[in-house]
N, C-alpha and C positions, 0 to 999 in steps of 0.2 A: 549528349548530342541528340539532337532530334530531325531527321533527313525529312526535307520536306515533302507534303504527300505528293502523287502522282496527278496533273491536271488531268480531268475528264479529256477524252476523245472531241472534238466539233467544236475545240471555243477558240479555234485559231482558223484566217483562210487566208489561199495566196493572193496579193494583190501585188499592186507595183511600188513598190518601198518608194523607188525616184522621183513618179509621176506625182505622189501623193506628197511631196516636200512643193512649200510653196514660199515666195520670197521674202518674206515678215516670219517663219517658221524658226525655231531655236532645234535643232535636234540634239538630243543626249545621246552619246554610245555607253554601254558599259559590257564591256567585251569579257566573253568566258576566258580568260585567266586561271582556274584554278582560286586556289587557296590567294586573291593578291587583286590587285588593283593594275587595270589600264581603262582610262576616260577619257572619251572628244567629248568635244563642243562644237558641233558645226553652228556658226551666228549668223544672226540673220541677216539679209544682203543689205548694206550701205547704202548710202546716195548714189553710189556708182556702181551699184550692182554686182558688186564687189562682195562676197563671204572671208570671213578669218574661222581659224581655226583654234579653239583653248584645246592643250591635253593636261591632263592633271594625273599624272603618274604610268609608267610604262610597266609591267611586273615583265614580260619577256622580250624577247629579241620577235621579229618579224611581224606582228600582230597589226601596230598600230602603223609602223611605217606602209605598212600592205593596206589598212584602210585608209589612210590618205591618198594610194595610189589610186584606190578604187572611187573614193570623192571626186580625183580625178576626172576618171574616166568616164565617169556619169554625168560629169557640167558641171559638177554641184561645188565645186573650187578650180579657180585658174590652174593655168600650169604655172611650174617654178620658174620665175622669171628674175635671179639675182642683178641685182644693179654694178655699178661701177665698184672697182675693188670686191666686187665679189658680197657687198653687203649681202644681205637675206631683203627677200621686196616684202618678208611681212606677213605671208599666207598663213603661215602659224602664229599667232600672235604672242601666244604666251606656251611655254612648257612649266608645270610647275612637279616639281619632285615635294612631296608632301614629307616626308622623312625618309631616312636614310638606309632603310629596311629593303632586301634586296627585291622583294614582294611586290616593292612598289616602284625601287626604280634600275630595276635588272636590266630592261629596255632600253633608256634613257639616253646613256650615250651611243645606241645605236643610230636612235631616231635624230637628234642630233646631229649625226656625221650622216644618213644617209637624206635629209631633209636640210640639211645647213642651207640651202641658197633660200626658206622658209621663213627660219626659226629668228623671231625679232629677238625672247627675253626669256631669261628663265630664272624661277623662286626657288629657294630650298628653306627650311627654316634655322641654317646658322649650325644646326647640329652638327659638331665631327662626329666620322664616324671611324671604325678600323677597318670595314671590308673591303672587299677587292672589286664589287661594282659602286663605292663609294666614290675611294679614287680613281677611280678610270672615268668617272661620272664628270669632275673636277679635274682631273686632265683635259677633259673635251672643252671644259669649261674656260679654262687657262688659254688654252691653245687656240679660240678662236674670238679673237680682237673684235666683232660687229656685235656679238654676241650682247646682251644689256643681263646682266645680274643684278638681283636684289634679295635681302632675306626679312621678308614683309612682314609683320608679328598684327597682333589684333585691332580693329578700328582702321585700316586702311582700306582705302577703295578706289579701284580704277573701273574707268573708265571702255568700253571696247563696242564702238556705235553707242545704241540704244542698250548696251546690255552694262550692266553694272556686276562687276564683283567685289563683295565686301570680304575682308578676310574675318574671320572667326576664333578663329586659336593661331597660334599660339599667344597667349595672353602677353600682354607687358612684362609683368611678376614672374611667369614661366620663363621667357627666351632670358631673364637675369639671370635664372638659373642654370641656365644650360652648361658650359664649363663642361659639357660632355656628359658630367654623369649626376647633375643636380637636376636632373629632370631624367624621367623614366622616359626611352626613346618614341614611344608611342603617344605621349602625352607633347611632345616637343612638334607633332604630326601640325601640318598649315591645312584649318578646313575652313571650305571657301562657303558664299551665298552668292548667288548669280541670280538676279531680278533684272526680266527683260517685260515688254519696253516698258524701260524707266526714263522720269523726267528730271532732269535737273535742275528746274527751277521747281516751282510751286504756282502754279498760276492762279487769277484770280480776274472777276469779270468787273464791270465798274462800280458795281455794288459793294465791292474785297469781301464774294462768298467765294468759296474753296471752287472747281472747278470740278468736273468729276471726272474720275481715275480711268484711263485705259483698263484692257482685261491685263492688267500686270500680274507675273506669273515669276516664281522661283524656286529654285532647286538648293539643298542644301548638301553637298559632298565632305561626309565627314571623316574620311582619309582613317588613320587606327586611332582616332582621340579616345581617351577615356574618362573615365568618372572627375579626376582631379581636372581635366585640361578643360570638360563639360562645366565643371561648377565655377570655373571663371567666367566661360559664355554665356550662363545663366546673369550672370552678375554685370557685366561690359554692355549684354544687350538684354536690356529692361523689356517687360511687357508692361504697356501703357494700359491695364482695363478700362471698359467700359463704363460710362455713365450714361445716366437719363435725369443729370441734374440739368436744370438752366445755364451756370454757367460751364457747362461743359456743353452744352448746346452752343453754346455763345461763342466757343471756341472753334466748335466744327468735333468734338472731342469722342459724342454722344457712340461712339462705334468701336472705339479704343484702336489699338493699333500691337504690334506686336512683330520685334525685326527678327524673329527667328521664323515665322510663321513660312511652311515652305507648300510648293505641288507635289514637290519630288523629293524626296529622303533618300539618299545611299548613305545606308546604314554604315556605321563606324566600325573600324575593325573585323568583320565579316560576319558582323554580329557576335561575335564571343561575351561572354555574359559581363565582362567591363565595358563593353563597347557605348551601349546605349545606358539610359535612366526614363522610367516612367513618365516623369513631369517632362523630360525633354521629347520624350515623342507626343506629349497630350500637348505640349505648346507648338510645335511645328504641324501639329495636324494633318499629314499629310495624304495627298490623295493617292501616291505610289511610294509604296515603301522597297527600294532594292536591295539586293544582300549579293556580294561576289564574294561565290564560296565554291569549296567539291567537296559533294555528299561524300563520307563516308573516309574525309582526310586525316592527316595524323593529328592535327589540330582539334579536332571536337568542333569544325564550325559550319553550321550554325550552331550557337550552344542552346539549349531547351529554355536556360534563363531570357534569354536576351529574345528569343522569339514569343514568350508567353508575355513580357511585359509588351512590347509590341503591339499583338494583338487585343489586351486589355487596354493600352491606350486607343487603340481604332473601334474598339467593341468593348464599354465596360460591361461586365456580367459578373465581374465579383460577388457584388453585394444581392447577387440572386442565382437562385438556381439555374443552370444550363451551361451551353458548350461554345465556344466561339464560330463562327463563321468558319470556311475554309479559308485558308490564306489567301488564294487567288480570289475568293471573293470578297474580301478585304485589301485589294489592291496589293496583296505584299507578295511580289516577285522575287525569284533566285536564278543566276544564272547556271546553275546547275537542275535548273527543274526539268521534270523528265514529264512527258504527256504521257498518261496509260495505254496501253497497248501488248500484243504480245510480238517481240519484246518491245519496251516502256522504247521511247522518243523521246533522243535530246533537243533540248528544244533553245539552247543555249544562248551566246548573247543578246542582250535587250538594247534598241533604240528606243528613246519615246521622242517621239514631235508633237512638239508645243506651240500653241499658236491661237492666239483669237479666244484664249481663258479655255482649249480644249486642250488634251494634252491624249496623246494615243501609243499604245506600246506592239510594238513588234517583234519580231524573232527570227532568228537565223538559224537555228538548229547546227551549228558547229561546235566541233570539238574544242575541245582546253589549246590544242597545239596546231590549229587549221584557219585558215583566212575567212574573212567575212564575205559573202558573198549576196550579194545583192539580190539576186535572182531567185534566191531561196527563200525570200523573205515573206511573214506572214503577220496579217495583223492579229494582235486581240479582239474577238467580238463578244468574247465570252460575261 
């Protein structure tokens, strides 16, 4: 294992997290959990001015249900407003339990029961499991009738405004296998791509040339996939290269295209060295690479493998002499990163908002088992 270095002192300052969300904005949370996964979506406001909410895995109890209350409490989402029979009016739009690992959804049936007048629909990806926040997950499940379940597997895509989620894994070939123990639990993991604003047609002017693209922006949350569940997504979503023939001109082709291609990377599995693969981070490219992790846990993660491919995909220097960059100045964040100091500053969960092709990351400096706090918040300038 390799703990990430300490950032310099002066590359964070407080400004107002709230004021700086603006109505076309996507924000990402990826909240200090520890060793595990909990992640919002706050989207961006509708025709009615209206926000929803995606989470895509809870790892504990009070975290996330607390920063919904605090979205709350800032404007930045309605109050629960259940409809007739008690439906949910929607403000959560999706919950998805990415696998069956308590890491990721310890939380879950918390948020669930204390969010129910919210919560429209939630994924799992079909895996039994034996633990005890499995079923009780699936209890909560069972026991409430408005609820919308699905177990979405690879090439699906919805719809939520302007924001598009594709799913990613689990593959076709993988969820066959499942039967519980034909697939290694982590490899059975649901990771999503979320590209906002996306169009759903293709437009074209009365010449039928292509039109030209919004600042379209995407995050890729790759849940604990591994090498095996990777080398399907390699395979399902093709990269299109590049030409500078004529008839790839002809076509609009000349630029290629590429659906893994992301802004935003939360790194698989908390970067443990199955987690990621080289060619998959040089094909998503991305401008933030995140990792939820705690330094110095029983696990070994971040593992030294998974961070040094990483960085050679964002800085090759293989093939020459020298050192890489530091991580933060290579975009690549840890929710366990500490700022130097005597003694070192946690500097803990990360939001980033996105918006207009910029995309900016802030901080909360809370603990693994403490609420998000608005007030505290500070951006990257660094």
């Amino acid at each position: 294992m390799s703990a990430p270095a300490a950032i310099p002192a002066g590359k964070h300052t407080a400004q107002d997290f709230v004021a700086a969300i603006k109505p076309a904005h996507l924000v990402y949370f990826l909240c200090n959990v520890g060793d595990g996964d909990s992640q919002l979506l706050l989207l961006p406001e509708d025709a009615l001015g209206r926000r929803r909410i995606l989470v895509v895995d809870a790892a504990t109890k009070g975290k996330l249900p607390a920063l919904v209350d605090a979205l709350e409490a800032a404007g930045l989402v309605a109050a629960e407003a259940p409809g007739p029979d008690n439906r949910p009016d929607g403000s959560i739009a999706l919950v998805v339990a990415t696998h069956p690992h308590s890491d990721h959804i310890g939380g879950i049936a918390e948020l669930l029961q204390v969010h129910a007048g919210r919560v429209a629909e939630l994924w799992d990806p079909g895996y039994y499991h034996t633990t005890q926040d499995y079923h009780q997950l699936m209890a909560v499940v069972e026991s409430s009738p408005h609820l919308q379940y699905a177990q979405p597997s690879a090439g699906y895509r919805r719809w939520f405004g302007n924001a598009l989620v594709t799913v990613l894994s689990p593959a076709v070939g993988l969820r066959n296998r499942f039967d519980t123990y034909g697939t290694e639990i982590n490899d059975a993991s649901i990771s999503l791509r979320v590209e906002f604003p996306a169009a759903r047609a293709v437009k074209r002017d009365a010449g039928r040339r292509l039109l030209s693209k919004t600042n379209t922006m995407a995050l890729v949350l790759g849940a604990d996939a591994q090498t095996l569940s990777w080398s399907y997504v390699l395979t399902d979503f093709p990269e299109l290269h590049a030409s500078s023939s004529d008839a790839a001109k002809a076509i609009k082709a000349q630029t290629g295209t590429d659906l893994l291609a992301a802004k935003v990377l939360k790194v698989s599995h908390h970067a443990s060295k199955h987690g990621v693969n080289l060619e998959l981070v040089e094909r998503m490219s991305p401008a933030l690479t995140l990792v939820s992790s705690r330094a110095g846990g029983s696990y070994g993660f971040p593992h030294t493998v998974a961070q040094e491919l990483i960085r050679e995909a964002l800085e090759p220097v293989a093939s020459r002499a020298g050192t890489h960059k530091a991580d933060h100045e290579l975009g690549v964040f840890y929710t366990c990163d500490q700022e130097a100091g005597q003694p070192p500053r946690d500097l803990g969960s990360i939001a980033v908002v996105m918006g207009g092709g910029q995309a900016t990351v802030w901080r909360f400096g809370d603990a693994v088992g403490a609420k998000i706090d608005f007030a505290t918040a500070e951006r990257w300038t660094g």
